[in-house]
C-alpha positions as CSV (number, residue, x, y, z in Angstrom):
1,X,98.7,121.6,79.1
2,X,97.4,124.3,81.7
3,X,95.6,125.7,78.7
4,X,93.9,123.2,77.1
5,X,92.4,122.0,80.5
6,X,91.2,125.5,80.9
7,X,89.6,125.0,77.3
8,X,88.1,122.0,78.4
9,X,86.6,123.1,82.0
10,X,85.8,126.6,81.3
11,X,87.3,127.4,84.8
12,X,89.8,129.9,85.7
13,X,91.1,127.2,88.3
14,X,93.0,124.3,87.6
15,X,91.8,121.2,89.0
16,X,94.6,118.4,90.4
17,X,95.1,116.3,87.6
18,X,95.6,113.6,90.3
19,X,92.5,113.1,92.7
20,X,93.6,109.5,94.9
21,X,90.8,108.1,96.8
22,X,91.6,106.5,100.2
23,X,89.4,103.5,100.8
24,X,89.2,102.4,104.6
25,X,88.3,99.2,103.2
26,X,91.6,98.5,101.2
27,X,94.4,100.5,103.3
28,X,92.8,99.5,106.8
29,X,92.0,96.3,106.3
30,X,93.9,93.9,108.6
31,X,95.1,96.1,111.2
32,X,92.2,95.7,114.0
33,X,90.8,97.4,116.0
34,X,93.9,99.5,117.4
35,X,92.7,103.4,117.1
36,X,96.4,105.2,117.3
37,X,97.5,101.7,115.1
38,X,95.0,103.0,112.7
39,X,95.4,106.9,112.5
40,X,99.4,106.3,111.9
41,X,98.5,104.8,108.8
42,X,96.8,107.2,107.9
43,X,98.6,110.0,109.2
44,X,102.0,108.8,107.5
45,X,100.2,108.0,103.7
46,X,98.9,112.1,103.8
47,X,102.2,113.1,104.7
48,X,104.1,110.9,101.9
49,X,101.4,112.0,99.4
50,X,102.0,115.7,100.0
51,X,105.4,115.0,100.1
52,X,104.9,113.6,96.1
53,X,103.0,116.7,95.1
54,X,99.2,115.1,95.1
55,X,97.3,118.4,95.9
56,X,93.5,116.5,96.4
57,X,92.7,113.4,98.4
58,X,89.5,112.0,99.2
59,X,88.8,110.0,102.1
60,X,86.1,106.8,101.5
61,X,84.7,105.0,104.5
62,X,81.2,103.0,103.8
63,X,81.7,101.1,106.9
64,X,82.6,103.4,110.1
65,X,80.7,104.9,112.3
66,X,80.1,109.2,112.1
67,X,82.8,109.5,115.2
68,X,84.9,106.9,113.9
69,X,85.4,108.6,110.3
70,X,85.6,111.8,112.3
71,X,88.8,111.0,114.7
72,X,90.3,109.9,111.3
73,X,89.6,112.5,109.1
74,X,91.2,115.2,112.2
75,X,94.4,112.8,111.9
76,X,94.6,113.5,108.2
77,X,93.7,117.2,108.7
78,X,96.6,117.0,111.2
79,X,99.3,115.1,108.5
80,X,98.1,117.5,105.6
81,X,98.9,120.9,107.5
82,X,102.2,118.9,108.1
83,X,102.8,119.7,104.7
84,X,105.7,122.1,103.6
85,X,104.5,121.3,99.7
86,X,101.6,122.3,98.3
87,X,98.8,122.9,100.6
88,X,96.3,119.1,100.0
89,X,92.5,119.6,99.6
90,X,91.2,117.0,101.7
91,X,87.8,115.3,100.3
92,X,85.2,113.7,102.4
93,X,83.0,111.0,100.6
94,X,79.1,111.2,101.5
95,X,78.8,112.7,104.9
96,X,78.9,116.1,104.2
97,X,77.7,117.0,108.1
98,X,81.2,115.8,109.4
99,X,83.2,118.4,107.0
100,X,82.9,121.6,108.8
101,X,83.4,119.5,112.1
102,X,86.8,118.2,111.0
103,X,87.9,121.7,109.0
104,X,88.1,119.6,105.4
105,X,87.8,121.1,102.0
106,X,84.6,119.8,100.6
107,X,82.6,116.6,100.2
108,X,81.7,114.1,97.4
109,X,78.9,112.0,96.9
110,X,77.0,109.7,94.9
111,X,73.9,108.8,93.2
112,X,72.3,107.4,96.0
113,X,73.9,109.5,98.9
114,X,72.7,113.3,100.0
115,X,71.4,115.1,97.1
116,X,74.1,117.9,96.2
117,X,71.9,120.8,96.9
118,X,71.8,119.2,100.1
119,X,75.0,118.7,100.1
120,X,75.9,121.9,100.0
121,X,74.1,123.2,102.7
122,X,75.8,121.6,105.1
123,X,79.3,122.4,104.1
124,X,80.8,126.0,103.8
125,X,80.6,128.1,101.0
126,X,84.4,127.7,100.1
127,X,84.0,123.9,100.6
128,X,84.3,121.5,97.3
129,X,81.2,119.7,96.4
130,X,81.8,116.6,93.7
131,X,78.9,114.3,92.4
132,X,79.1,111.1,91.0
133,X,77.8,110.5,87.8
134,X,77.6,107.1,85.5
135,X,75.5,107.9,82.5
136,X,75.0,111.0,80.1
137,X,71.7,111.9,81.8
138,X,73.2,111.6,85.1
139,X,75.9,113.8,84.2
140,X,73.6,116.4,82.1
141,X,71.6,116.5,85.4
142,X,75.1,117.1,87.3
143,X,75.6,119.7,85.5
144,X,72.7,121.9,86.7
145,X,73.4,121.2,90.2
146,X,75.6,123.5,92.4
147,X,78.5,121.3,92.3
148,X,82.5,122.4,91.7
149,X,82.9,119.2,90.0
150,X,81.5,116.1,88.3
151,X,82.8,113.0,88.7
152,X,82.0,110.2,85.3
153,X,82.5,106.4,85.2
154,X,83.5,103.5,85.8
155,X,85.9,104.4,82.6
156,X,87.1,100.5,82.9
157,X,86.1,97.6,85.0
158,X,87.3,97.8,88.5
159,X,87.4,95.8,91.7
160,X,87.3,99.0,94.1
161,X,83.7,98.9,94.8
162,X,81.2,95.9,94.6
163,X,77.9,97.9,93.2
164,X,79.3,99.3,90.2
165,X,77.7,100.7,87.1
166,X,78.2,99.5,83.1
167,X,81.6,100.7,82.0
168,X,82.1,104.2,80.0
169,X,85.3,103.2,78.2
170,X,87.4,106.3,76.6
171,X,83.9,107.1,74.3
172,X,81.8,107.5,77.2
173,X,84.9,110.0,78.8
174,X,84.7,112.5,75.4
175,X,80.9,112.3,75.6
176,X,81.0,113.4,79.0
177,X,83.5,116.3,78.3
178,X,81.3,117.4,75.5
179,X,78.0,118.0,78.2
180,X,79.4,119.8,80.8
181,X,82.1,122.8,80.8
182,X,82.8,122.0,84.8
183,X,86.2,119.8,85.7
184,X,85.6,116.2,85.2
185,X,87.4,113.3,87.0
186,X,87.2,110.2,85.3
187,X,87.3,107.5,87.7
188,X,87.0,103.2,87.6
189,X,89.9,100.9,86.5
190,X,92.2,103.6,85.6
191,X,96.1,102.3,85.8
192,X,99.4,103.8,84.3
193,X,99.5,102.0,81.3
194,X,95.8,103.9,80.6
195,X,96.1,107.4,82.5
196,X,97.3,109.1,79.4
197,X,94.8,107.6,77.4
198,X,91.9,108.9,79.9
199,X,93.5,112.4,80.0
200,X,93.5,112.6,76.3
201,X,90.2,111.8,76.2
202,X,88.8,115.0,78.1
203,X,89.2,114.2,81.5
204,X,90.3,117.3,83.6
205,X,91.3,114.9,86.2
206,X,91.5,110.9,87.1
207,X,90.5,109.4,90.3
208,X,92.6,106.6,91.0
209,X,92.2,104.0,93.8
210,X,93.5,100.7,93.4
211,X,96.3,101.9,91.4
212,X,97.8,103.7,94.1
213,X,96.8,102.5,97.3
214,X,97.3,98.9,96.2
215,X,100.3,98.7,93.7
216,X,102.1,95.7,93.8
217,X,105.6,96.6,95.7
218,X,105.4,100.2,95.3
219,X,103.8,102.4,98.3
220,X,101.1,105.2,97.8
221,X,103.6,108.0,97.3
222,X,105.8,106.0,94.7
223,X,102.7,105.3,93.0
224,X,101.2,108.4,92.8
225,X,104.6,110.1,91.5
226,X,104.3,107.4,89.1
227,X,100.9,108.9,88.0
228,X,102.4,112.5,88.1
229,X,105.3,111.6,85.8
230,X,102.7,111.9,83.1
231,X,101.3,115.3,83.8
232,X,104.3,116.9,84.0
């Protein structure tokens, strides 16, 4: 399997296969306005995630202020180098100015957020830099930016996120793979029953949201070995 993803990406790196994406808005919603209430939360779903082997995680918060997003993203940083697995990359959506401040890994953003170039500025060399992409030209446009990673969907209808684009379905996925040789995470509506079905299609990785962080009876870590299961 490590091969053909090579074959796909053209990287000498593997990318995570599994990329969660931690949306304030769905784990925090309910629990007030309680900081140290808050940052357990988070703190304890990084640890149980490491614990279950997920190696990236991205942190999403539309809605928080810059030193709000801040004290939790130095929790996580905290839980992660917790961590006797794997080491985690830790992944902060759009404000790319907060990374070095909080020691993550790299930042992602979108369409309408800081161009990449931009982007990159801001972060360390090292540092990750993922864009968003929902079209072919988007993505062929992607591809000339200085970015580690591109990003391509919504693969399915989701309910994650209220401004979303027309679906790709599994076609749009192999298009995508065919116009870009960096990793691609496929992201929107993915589940279980359709991870394989994503992966097979060309995607180096698959962003997963509701899936894991909103399962039905199962918690983020049982979720995400769930999602593992298939990979290995």
């Amino acid at each position: 399997m490590t091969e053909s993803r090579h074959k796909r990406s053209g990287g000498n790196q593997r990318f995570p296969e599994l990329y969660p994406i931690l949306d304030a808005e769905l784990v925090l919603r309910g629990l007030g306005a309680d900081p140290q209430q808050r940052r357990s939360v988070l703190r304890r779903i990084v640890q149980e995630l490491a614990a279950a082997g997920v190696e990236i995680l991205q942190y999403r918060n539309k809605r928080d202020e810059d030193e709000v997003v801040a004290a939790d993203a130095r929790a996580m940083q905290e839980a992660a180098g917790q961590a006797a697995l794997t080491p985690m990359r830790l992944i902060l959506n759009d404000r790319a100015a907060l990374v070095p401040a909080v020691g993550w890994d790299g930042v992602h953003v979108g369409q309408q957020d800081l161009p990449p170039r931009q982007a990159r500025l801001l972060v360390r060399e090292s540092a990750l830099v993922g864009l968003s992409t929902h079209n072919e030209e988007q993505l062929i446009a992607a591809d000339r930016e200085p970015v580690d990673y591109i990003a391509i969907g919504p693969v399915f209808a989701t309910a994650s996120k209220r401004d979303t684009s027309p679906i790709i379905g599994l076609d749009g996925v192999r298009r995508a793979r065919a116009l870009t040789r960096k990793p691609l995470v496929a992201i929107g509506g993915i589940t279980l029953k359709t991870a394989a079905s994503v992966y097979a299609a060309g995607a180096d990785s698959l962003a997963v949201i509701a899936a894991i962080f909103a399962a039905p009876g199962r918690s983020p870590a049982q979720s995400a070995k769930d999602f593992l299961e298939i990979f290995s």
